[in-house]
N, CA, C and O atoms as CSV, one atom per row, in Angstrom:
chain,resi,resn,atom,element,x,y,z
A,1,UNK,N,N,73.579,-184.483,13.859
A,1,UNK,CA,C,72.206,-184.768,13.473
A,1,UNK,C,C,71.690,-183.584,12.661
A,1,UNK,O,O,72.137,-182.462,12.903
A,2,UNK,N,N,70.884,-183.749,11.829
A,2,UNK,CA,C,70.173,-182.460,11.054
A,2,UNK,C,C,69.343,-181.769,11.642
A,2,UNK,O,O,68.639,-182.217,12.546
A,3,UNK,N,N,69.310,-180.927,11.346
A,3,UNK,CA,C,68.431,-179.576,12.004
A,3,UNK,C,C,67.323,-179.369,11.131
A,3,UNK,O,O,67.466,-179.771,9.976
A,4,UNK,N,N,66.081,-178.739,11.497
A,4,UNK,CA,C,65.079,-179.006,10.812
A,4,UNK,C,C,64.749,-177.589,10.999
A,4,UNK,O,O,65.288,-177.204,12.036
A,5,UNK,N,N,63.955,-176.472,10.311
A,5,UNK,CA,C,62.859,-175.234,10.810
A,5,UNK,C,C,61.530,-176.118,10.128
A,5,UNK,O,O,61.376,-176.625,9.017
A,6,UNK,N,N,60.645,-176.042,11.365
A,6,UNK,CA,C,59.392,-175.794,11.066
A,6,UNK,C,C,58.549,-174.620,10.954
A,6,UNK,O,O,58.987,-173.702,11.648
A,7,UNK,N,N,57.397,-174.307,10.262
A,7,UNK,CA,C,57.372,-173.168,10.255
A,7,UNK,C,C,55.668,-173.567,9.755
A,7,UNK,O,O,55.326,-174.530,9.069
A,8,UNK,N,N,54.843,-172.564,10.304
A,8,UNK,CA,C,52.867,-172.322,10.300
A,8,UNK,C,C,52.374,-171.482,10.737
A,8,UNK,O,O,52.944,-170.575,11.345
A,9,UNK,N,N,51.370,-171.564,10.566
A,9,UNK,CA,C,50.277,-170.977,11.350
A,9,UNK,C,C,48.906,-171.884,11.834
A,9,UNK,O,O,48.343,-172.692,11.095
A,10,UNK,N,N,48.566,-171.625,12.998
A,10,UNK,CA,C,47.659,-171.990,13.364
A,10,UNK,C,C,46.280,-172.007,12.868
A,10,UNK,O,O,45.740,-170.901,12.868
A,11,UNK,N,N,45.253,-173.446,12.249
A,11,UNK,CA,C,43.945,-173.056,11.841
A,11,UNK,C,C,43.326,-172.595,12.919
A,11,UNK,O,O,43.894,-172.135,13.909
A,12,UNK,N,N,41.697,-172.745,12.699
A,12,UNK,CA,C,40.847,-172.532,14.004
A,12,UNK,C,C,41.040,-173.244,14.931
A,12,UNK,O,O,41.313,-172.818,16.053
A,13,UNK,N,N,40.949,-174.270,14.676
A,13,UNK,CA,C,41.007,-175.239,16.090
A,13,UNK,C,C,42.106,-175.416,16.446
A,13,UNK,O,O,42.296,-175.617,17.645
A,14,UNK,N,N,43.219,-175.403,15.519
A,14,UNK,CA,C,44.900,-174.908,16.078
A,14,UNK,C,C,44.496,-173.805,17.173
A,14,UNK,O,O,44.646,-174.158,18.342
A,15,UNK,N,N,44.035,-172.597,16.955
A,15,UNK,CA,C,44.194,-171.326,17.810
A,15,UNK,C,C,43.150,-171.856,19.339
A,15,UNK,O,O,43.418,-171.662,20.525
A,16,UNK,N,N,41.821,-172.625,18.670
A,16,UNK,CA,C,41.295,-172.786,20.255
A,16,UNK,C,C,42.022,-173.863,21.190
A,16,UNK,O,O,41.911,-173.685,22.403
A,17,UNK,N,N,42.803,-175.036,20.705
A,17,UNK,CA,C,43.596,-175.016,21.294
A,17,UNK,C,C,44.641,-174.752,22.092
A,17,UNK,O,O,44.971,-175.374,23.102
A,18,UNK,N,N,45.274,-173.589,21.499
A,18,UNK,CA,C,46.739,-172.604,21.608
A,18,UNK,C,C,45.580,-171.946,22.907
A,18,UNK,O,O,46.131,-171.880,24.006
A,19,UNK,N,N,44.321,-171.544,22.897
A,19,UNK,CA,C,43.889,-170.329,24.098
A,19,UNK,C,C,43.332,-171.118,24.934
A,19,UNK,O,O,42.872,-170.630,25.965
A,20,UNK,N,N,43.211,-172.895,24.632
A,20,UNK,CA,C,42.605,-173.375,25.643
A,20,UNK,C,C,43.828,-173.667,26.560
A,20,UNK,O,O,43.571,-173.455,27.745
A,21,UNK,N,N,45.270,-174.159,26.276
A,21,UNK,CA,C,46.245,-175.219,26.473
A,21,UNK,C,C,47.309,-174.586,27.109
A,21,UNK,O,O,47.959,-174.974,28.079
A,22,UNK,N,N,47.442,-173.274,26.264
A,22,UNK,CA,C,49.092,-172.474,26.463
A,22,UNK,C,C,49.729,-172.427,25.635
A,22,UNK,O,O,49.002,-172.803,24.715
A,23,UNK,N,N,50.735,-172.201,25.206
A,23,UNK,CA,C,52.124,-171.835,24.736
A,23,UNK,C,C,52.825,-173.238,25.307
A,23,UNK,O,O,52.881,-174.212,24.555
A,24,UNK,N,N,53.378,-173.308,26.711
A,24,UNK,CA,C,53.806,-174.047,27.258
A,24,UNK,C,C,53.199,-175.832,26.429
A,24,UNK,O,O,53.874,-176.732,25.930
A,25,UNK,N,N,51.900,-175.717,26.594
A,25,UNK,CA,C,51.570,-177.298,26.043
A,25,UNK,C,C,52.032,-177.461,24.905
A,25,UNK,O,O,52.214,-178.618,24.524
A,26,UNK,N,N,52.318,-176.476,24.135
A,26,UNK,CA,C,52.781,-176.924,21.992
A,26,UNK,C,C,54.381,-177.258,22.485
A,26,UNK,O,O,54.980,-178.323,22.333
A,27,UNK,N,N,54.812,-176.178,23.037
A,27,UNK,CA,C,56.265,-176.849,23.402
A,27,UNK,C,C,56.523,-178.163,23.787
A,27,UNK,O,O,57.515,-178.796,23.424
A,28,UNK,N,N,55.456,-178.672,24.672
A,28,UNK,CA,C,55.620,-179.736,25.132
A,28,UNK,C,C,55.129,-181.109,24.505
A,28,UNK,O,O,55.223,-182.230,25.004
A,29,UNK,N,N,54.566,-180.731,23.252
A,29,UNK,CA,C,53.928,-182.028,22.410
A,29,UNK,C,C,55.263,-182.021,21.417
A,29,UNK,O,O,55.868,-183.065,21.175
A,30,UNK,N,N,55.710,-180.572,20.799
A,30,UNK,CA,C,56.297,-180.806,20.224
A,30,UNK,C,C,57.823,-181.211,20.336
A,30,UNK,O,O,58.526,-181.576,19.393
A,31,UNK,N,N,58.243,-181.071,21.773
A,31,UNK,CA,C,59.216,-182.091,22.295
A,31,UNK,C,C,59.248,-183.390,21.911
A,31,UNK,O,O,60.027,-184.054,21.226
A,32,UNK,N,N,57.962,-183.678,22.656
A,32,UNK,CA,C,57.246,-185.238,22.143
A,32,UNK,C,C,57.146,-185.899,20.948
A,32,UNK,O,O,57.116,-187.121,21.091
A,33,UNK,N,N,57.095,-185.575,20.008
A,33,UNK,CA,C,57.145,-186.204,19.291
A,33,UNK,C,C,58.343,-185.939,18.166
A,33,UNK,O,O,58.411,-186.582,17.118
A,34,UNK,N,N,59.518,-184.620,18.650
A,34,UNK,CA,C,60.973,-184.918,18.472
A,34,UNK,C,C,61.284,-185.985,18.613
A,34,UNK,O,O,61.795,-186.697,17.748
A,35,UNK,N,N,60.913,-186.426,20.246
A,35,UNK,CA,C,61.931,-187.514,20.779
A,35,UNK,C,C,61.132,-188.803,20.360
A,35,UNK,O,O,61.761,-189.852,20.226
A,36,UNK,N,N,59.772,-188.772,20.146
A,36,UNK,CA,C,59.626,-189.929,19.821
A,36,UNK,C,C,60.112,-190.636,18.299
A,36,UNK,O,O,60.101,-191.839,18.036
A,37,UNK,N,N,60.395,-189.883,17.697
A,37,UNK,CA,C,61.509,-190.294,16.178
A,37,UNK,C,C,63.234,-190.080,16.445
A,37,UNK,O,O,64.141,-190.178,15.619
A,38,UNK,N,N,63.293,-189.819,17.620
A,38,UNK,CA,C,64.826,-189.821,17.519
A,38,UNK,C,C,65.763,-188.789,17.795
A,38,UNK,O,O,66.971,-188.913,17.996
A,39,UNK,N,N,64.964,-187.594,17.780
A,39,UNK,CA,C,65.497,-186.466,18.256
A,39,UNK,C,C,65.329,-185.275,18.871
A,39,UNK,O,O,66.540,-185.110,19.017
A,40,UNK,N,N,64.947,-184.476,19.270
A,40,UNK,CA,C,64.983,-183.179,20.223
A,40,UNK,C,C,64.639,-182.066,19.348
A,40,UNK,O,O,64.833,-181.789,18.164
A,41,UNK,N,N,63.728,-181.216,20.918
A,41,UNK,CA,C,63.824,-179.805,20.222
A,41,UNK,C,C,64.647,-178.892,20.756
A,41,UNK,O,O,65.055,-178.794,21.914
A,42,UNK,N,N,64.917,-178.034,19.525
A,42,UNK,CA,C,66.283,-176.843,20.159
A,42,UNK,C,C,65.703,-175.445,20.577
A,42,UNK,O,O,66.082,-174.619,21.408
A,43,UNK,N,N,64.491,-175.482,19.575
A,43,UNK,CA,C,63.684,-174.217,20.164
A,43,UNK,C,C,62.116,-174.321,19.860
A,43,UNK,O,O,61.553,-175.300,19.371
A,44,UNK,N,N,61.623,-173.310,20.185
A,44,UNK,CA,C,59.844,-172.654,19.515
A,44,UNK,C,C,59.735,-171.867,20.121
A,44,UNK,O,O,59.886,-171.699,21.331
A,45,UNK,N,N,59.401,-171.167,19.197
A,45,UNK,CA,C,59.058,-169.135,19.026
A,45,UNK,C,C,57.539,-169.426,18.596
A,45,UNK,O,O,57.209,-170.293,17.788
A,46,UNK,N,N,56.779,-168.666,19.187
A,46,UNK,CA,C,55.775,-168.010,18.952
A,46,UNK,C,C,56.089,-166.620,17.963
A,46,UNK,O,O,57.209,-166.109,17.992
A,47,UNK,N,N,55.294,-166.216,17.329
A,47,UNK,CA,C,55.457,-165.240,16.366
A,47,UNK,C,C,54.561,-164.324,15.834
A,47,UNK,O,O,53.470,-164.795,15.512
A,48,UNK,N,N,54.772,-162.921,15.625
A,48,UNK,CA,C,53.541,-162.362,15.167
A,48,UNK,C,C,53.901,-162.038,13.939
A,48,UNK,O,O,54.982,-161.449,13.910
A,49,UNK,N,N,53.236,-162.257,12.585
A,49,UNK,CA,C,53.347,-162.302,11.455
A,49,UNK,C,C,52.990,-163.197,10.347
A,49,UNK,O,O,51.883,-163.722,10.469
A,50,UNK,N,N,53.759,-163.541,9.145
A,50,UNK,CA,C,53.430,-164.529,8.254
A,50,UNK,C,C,52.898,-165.949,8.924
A,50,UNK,O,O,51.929,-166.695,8.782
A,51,UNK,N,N,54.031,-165.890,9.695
A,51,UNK,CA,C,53.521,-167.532,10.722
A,51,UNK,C,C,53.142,-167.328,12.228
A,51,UNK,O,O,53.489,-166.333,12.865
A,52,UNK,N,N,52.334,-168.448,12.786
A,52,UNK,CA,C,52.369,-168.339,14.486
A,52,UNK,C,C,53.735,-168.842,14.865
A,52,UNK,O,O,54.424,-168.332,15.748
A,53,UNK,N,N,54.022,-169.719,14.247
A,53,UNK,CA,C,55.324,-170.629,15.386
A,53,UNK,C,C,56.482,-171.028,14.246
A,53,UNK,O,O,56.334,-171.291,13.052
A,54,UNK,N,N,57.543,-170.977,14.967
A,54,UNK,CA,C,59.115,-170.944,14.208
A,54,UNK,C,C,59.598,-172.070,15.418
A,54,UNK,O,O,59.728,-171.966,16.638
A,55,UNK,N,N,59.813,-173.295,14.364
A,55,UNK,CA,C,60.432,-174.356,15.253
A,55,UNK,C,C,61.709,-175.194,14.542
A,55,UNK,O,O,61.885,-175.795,13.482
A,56,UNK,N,N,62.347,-174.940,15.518
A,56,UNK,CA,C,64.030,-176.035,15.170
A,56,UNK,C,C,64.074,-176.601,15.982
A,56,UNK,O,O,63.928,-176.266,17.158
A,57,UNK,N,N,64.454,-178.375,15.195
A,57,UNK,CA,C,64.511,-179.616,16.008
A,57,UNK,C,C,65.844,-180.316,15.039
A,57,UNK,O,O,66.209,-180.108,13.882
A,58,UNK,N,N,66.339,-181.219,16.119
A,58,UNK,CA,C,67.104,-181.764,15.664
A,58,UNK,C,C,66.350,-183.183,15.085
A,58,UNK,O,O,65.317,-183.541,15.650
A,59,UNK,N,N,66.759,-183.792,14.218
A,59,UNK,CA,C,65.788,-185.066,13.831
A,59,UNK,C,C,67.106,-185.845,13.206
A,59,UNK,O,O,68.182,-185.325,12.910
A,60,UNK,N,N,66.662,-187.480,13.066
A,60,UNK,CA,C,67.911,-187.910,12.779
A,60,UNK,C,C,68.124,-187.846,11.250
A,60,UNK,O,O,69.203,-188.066,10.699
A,61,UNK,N,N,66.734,-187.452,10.502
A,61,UNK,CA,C,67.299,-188.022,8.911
A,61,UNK,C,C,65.586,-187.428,8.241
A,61,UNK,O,O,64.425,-187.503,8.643
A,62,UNK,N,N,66.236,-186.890,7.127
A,62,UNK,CA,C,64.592,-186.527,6.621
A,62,UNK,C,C,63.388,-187.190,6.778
A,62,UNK,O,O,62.270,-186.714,6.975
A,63,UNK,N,N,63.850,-188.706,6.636
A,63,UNK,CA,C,62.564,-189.351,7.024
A,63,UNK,C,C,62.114,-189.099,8.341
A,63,UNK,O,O,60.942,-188.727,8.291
A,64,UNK,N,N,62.482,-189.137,9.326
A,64,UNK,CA,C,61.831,-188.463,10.759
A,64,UNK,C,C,61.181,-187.084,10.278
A,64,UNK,O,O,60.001,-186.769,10.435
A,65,UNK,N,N,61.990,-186.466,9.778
A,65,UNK,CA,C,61.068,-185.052,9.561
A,65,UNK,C,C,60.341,-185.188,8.615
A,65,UNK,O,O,59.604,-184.202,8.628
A,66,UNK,N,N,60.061,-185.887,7.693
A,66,UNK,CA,C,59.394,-186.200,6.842
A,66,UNK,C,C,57.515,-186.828,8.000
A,66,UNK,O,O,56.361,-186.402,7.961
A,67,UNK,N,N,58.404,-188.300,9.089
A,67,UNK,CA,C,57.010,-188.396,9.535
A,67,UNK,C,C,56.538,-187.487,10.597
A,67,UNK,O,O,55.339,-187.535,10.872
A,68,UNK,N,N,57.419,-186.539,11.334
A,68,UNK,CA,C,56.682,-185.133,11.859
A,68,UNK,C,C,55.884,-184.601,11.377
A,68,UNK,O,O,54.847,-184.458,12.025
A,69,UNK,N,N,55.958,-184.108,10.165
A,69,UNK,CA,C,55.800,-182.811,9.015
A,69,UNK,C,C,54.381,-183.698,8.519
A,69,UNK,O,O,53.522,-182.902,8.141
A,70,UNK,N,N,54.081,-184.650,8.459
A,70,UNK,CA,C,52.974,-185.642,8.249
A,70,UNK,C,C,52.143,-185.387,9.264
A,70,UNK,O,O,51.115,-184.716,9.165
A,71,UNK,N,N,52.674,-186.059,10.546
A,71,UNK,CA,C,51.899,-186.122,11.641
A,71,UNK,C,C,51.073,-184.593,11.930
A,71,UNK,O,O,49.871,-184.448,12.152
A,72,UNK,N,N,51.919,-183.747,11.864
A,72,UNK,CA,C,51.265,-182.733,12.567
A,72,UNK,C,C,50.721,-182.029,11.384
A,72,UNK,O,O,50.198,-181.033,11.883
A,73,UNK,N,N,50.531,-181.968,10.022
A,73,UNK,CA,C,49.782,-181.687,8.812
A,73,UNK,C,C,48.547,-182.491,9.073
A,73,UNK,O,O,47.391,-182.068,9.075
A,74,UNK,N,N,48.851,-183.385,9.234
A,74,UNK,CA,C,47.534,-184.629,9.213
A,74,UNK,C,C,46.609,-183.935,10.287
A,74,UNK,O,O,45.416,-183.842,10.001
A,75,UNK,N,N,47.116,-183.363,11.681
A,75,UNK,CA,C,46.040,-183.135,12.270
A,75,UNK,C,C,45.058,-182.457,12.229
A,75,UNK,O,O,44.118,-182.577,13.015
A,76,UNK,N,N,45.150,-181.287,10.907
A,76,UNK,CA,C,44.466,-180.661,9.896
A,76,UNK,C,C,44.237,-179.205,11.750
A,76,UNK,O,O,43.179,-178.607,11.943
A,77,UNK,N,N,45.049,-179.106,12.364
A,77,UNK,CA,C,45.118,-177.939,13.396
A,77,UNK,C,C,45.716,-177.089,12.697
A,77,UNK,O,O,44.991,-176.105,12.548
A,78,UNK,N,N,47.113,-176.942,11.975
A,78,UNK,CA,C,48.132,-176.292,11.230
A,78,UNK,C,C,48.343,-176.196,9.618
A,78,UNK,O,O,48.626,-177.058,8.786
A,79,UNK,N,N,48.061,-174.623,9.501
A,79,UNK,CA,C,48.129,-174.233,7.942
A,79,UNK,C,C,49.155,-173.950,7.404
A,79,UNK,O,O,50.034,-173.693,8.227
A,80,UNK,N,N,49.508,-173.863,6.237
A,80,UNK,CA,C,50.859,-172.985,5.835
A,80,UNK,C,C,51.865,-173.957,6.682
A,80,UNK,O,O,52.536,-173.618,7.657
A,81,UNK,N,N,51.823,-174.906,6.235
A,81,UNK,CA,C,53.364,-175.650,7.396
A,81,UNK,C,C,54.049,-175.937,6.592
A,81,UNK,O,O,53.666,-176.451,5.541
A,82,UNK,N,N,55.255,-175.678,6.876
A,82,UNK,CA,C,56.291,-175.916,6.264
A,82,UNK,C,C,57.966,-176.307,6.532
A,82,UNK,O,O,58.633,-175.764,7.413
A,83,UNK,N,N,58.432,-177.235,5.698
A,83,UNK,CA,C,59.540,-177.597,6.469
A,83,UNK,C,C,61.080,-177.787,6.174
A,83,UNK,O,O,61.294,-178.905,5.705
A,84,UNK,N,N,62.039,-177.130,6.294
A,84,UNK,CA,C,62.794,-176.497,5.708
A,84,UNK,C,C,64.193,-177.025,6.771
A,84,UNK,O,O,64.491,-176.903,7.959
A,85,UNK,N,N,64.968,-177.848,5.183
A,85,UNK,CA,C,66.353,-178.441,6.135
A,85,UNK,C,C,67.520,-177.209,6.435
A,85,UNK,O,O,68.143,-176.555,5.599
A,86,UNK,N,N,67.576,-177.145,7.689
A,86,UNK,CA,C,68.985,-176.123,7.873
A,86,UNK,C,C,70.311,-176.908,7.484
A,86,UNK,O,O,70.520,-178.121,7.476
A,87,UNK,N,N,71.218,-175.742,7.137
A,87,UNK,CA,C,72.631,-176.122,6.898
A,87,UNK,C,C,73.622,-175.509,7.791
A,87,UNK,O,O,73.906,-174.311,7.821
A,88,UNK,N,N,74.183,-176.562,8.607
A,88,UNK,CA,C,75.112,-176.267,9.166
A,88,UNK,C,C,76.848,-175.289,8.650
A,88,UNK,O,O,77.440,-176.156,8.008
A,89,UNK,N,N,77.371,-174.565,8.661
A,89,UNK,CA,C,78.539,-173.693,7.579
A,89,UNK,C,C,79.331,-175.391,7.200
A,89,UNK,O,O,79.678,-175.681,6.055
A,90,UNK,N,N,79.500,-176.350,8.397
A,90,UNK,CA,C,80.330,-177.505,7.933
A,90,UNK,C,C,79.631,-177.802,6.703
A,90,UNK,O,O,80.362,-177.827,5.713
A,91,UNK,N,N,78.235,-178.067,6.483
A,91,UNK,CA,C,77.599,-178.665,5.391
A,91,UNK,C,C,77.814,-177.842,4.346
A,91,UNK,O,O,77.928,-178.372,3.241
A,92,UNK,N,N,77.925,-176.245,4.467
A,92,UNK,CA,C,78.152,-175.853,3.069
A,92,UNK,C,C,79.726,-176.199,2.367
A,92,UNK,O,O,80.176,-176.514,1.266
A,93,UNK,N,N,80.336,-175.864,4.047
A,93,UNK,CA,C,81.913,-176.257,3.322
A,93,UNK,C,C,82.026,-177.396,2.705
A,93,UNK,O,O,82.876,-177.429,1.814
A,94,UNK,N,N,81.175,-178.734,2.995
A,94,UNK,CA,C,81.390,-179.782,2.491
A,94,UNK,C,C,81.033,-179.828,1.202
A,94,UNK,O,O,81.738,-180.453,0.409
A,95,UNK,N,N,79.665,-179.051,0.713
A,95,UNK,CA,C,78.951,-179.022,-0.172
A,95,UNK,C,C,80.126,-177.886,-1.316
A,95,UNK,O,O,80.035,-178.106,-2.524
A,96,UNK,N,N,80.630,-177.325,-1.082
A,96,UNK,CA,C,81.492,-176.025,-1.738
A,96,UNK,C,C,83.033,-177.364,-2.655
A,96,UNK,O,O,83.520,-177.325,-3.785
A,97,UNK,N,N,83.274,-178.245,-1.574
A,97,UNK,CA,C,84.135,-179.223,-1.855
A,97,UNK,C,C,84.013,-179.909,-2.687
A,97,UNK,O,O,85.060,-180.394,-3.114
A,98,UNK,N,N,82.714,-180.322,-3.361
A,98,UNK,CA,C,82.234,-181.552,-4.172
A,98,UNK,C,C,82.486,-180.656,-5.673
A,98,UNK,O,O,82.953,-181.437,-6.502
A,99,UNK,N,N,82.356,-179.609,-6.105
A,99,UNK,CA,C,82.399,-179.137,-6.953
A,99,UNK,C,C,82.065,-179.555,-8.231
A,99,UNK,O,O,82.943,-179.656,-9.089
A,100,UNK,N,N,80.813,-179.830,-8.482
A,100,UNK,CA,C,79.976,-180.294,-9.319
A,100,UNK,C,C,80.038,-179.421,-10.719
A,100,UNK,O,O,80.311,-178.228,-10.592
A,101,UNK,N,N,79.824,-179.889,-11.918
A,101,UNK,CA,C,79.701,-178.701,-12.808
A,101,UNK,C,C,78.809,-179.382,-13.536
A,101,UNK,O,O,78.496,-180.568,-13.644
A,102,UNK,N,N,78.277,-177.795,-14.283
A,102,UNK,CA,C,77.643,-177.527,-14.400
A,102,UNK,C,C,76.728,-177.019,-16.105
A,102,UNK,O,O,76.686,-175.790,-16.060
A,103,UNK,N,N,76.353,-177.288,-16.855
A,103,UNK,CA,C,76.499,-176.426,-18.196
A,103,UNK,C,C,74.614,-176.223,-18.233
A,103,UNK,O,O,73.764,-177.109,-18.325
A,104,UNK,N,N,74.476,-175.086,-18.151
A,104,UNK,CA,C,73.414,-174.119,-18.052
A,104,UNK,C,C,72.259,-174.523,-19.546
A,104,UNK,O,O,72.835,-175.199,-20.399
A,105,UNK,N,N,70.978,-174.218,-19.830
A,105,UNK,CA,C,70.751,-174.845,-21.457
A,105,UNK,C,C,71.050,-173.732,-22.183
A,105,UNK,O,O,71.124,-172.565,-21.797
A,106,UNK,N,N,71.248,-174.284,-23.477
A,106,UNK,CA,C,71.449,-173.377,-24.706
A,106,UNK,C,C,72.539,-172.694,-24.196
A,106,UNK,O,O,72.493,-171.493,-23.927
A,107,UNK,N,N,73.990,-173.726,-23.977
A,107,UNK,CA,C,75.153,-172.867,-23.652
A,107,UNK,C,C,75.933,-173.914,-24.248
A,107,UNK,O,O,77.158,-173.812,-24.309
């Protein structure tokens, strides 16, 4: 299955949430609605820096992460979100195999 990073920061009402709810409750929605498209979460990090939260889920197919990455944008809680397909080394080896070419412009 594909692996997904999510990646944000919390707006305002993202954060009064996060101090009303826990840590524990985002983990647990965002389980939820892994599994409700099909797949699982593998982790979530809290974070201090560019983003609040660093999340990898397994999902079955961009379109699931596609309607995650919706859903939880839409709730207008989370800024800066962003969503970024991981590659497994099999996928690059596969990808290294196809050997596509290439001619650059004005070459």
């Amino acid at each position: 299955m594909p692996t997904y990073l999510f990646t944000g920061s919390y707006g305002v009402e993202g954060q009064k949430g996060l101090l009303r709810e826990g840590g524990s409750a985002r983990v647990l929605a965002v389980d939820a609605i892994a599994r409700r498209v099909g797949g699982k979460l593998l982790s979530y990090h809290f974070a201090l820096g560019d983003h609040d939260f660093y999340v990898i889920t397994e999902l079955p197919d961009n379109s699931a992460a596609a309607a995650v990455a919706a859903t939880i944008g839409a709730s207008g809680a989370v800024a800066d979100f962003e969503t970024v397909v991981l590659l497994s080394p099999e996928d690059l080896d596969a990808a290294v195999k196809l050997s596509p070419v290439y001619r650059p412009p004005g070459r």
